[in-house]
Each structure stands twice: as structure tokens, then as C-alpha cells.
C-alpha positions as CSV (number, residue, x, y, z in Angstrom):
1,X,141.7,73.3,18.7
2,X,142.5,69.6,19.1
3,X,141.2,67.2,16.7
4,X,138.2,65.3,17.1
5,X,138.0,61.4,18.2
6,X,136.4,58.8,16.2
7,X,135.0,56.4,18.6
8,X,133.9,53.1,16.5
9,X,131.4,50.8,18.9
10,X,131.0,47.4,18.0
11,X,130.1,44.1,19.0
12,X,128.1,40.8,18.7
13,X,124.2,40.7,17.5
14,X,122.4,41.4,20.6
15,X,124.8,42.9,22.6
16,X,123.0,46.3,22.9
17,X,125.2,48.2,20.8
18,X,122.4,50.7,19.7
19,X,120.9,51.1,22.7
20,X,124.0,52.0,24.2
21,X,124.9,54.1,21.6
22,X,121.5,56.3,21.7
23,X,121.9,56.6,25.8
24,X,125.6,58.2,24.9
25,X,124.1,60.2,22.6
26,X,121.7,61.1,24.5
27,X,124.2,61.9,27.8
28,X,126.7,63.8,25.7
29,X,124.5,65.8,23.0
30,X,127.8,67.6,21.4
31,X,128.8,63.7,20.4
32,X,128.2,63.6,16.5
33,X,126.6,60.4,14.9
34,X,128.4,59.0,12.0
35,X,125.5,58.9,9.2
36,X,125.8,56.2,6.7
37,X,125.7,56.2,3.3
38,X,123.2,53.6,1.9
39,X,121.8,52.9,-1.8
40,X,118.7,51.8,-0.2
41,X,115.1,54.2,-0.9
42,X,114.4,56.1,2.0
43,X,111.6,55.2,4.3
44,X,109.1,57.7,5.2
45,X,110.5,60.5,7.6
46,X,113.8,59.8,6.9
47,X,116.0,62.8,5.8
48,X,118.8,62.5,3.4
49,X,122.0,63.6,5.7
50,X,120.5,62.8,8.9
51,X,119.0,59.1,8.8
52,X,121.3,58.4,5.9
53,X,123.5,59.5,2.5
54,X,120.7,58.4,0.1
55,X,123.0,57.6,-3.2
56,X,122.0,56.0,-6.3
57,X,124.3,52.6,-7.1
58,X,126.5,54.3,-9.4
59,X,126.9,57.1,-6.7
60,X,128.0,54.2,-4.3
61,X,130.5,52.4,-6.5
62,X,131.7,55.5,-7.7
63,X,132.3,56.2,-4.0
64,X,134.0,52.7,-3.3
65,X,136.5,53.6,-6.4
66,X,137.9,56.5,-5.2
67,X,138.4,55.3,-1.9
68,X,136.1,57.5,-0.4
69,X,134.5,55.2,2.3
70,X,136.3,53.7,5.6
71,X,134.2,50.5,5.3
72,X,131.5,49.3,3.2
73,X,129.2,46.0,2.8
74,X,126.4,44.8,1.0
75,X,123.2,43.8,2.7
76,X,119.9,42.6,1.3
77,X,120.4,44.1,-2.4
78,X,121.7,47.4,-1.0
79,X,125.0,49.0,-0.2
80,X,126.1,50.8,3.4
81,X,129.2,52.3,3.9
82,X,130.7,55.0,6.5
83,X,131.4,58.6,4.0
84,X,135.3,59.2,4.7
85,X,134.8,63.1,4.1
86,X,132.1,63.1,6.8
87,X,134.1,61.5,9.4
88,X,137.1,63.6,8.5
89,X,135.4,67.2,8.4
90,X,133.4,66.4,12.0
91,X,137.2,65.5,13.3
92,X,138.4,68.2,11.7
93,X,136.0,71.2,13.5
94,X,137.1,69.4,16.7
95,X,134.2,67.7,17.4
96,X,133.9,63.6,18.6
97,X,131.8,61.3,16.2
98,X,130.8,57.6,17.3
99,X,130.3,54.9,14.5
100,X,128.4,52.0,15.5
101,X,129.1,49.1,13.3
102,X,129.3,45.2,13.2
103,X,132.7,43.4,14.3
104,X,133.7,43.2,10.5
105,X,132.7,46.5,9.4
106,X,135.3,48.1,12.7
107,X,138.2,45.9,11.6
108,X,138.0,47.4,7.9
109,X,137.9,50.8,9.5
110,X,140.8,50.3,11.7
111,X,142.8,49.2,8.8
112,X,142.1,52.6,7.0
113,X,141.6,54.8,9.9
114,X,144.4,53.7,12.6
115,X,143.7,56.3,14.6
116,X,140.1,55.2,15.0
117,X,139.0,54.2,18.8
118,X,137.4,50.8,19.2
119,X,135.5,49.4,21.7
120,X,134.4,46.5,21.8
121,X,130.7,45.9,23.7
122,X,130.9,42.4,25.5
123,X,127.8,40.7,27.1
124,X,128.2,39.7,30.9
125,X,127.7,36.0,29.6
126,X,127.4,34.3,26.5
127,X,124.1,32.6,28.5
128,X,123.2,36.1,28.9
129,X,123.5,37.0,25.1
130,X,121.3,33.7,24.2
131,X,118.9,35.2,26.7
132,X,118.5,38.5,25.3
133,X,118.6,37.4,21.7
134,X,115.8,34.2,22.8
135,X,114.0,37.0,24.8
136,X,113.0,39.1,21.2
137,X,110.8,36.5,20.2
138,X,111.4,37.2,17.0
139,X,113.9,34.3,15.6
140,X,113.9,31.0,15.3
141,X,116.1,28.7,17.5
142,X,118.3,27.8,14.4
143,X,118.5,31.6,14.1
144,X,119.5,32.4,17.8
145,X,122.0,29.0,17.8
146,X,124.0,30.7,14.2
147,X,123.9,34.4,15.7
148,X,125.3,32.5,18.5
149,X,127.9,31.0,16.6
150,X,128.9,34.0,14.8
151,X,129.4,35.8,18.2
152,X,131.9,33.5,19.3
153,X,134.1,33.8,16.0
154,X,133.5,37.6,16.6
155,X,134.6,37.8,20.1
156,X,138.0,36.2,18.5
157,X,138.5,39.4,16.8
158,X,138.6,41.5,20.5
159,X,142.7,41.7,19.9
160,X,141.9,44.4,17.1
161,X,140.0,46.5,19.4
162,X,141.7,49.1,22.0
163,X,139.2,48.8,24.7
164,X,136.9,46.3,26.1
165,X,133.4,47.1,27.9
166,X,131.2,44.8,29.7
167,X,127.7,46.2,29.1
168,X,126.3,44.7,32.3
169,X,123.8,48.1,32.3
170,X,122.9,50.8,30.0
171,X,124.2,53.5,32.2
172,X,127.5,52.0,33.6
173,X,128.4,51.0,30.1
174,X,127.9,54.7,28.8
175,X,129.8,56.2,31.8
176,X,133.0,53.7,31.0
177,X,132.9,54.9,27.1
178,X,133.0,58.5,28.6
179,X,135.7,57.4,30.9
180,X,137.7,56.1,27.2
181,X,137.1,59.2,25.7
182,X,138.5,61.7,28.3
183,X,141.5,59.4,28.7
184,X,142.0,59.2,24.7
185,X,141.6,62.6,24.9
186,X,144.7,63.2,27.3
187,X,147.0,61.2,25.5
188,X,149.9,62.9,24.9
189,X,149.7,62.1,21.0
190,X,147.1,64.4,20.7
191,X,149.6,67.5,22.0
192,X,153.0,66.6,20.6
193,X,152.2,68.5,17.6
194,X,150.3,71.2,18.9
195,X,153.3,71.9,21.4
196,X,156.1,71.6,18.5
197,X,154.7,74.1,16.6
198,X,153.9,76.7,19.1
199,X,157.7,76.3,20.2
200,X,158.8,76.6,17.2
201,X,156.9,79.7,16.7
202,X,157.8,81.0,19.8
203,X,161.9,80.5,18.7
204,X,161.5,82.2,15.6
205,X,159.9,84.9,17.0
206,X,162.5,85.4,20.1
207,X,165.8,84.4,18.3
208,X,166.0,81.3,20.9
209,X,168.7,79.3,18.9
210,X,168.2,75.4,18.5
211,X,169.5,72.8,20.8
């Protein structure tokens, strides 16, 4: 059984990233969802292990400490971080997990987890970004103008990524992340050691001497 992939998703504020990311999920059911693990209360509905990894702050640092999360940050008062034993097990059973995460959070992961896929979600147009982050009605100019700002010093970052994907629409965007995972998938990487050791078996077992 080859091992899982962990695709990390990432890009600017406004980009679309979760909405992306729920269409995937939706579109390829067997695609695991990393869960976080937050210090934060849960809200009402939310289930410890599937929403989140509800953990007191002493939980959280002792998790930090023993090196036991990919990335972390603090936000508002509260710690999130992406569980290293969660990612691992999921990868282990063979199965694909996507993290979606800001910029920042994927370059820390990368650092720690090299074998990590990341993808980068680009807008169409940086006109188009200020358009979809004006068209929420819900910030300030000042507010749109920094996230604005920060998206440009993000987009600097694309070099740490593998893979670049314009998310022009919901659906094309989803079908080129497939496209990334079946080719990551092929790589010859992922066989190497598989092969070695079922030739290696298969020479002990028939005497075939080495070359």
C-alpha cells in the first residue's frame, strides 16, 4: 500500500481557499481533512476530533515542546496548530489528507514535512482579489487596502510552493488539484522503495546473486 499524500492548500485572504477546499472534499469523499488542534472553547455543535483537537493551554504548549505539531500560530488569545501524529497515521493507512492553511502557516510545514505538497491558490487578478474581498461588505477600506498589501508580500513567497493554480472557477480549480494529485501520485519516488524491497525479497528467496 503506497503512502498517503499531504496536500497543503494555501493562499492570499480572499482567494477562495475554503471554498475550494469543501468542493474537493466534496468531489473526492475518500480525501481526509486535516483537523486542527486549537485551545479555543468549542462552539456549539462542534465535536472534539472532527471540527477541532479541543486542548487546554498546557496541552498546547506541551504539544509545541515535544515537537508534536507541523505548524502552529497564535490568534486572538488562542493557539492553532496542525497535530503531527494525525497527519502521519492518515498517511500512514494510505489515505490523502489536505491542509488548508495561510501562506505562513504552509512555509513552516514545508520546513518540517518536505515531503508535503503545496499549492498555491492564485486569484485571476489582484483587481479581482480587491473585488471579492470589497464584494463581502464586511471590512473597511483600510482593511481591504492592508489584506491587500499582505497578499502581495505573500505571493512573494510562491517559490516555496510546488504548484501554482489559478482559481478562475470553483470547479476547474478542483479538477487541476486532482490533476496534481494523480501526477504526485505517479512519481517514481513513491515506488523506488516499494520495488527495492520486493527485489530484494524475491533474490533471497531464488538465490539470484547480486550484481
Amino acid at each position: 500500500m503506497n503512502r498517503g499524500l499531504l496536500i497543503v492548500l494555501s493562499g492570499p485572504s480572499g482567494v477562495g481557499k475554503g471554498t475550494v477546499c469543501a468542493a474537493l472534499r466534496r468531489k473526492l469523499p475518500e480525501l481526509t481533512y486535516s483537523v486542527s488542534a486549537t485551545t479555543r472553547s468549542p462552539r456549539a455543535g462542534e465535536i472534539d476530533g472532527v471540527n477541532y483537537f479541543f486542548k487546554t493551554r498546557e496541552q498546547f504548549k506541551d504539544m509545541i515542546e515535544r515537537d508534536a505539531l507541523l505548524e502552529h500560530a497564535e490568534y486572538v488569545g488562542n493557539y492553532y496548530g496542525t497535530p503531527r501524529d494525525f497527519v502521519e497515521k492518515t498517511l500512514s493507512e494510505g489515505k490523502d489528507i489536505i491542509l488548508e492553511i495561510e501562506v505562513q502557516g504552509a512555509v513552516k510545514v514545508r520546513e518540517k514535512f518536505p515531503e508535503g505538497v503545496l499549492v498555491f491558490l492564485l486569484p485571476p487578478s489582484l483587481q479581482q482579489l480587491k473585488d471579492r474581498l470589497t464584494g463581502r461588505g464586511t471590512e473597511t477600506q483600510a482593511t481591504i487596502d492592508h489584506r491587500l498589501s499582505v497578499a502581495v508580500e505573500e505571493m512573494n513567497l510562491l517559490e516555496h510552493y510546488d504548484y501554482a493554480v489559478v482559481n478562475d472557477e470553483i470547479d476547474a480549480a478542483c479538477r487541476r488539484i486532482e490533476s496534481i494529485m494523480i501526477a504526485e501520485h505517479c512519481k517514481r519516488e513513491r515506488f523506488l522503495h516499494e520495488l527495492f524491497v520486493e527485489l530484494e525479497g524475491l533474490r533471497e528467496k531464488q538465490n539470484i546473486p547480486e550484481r
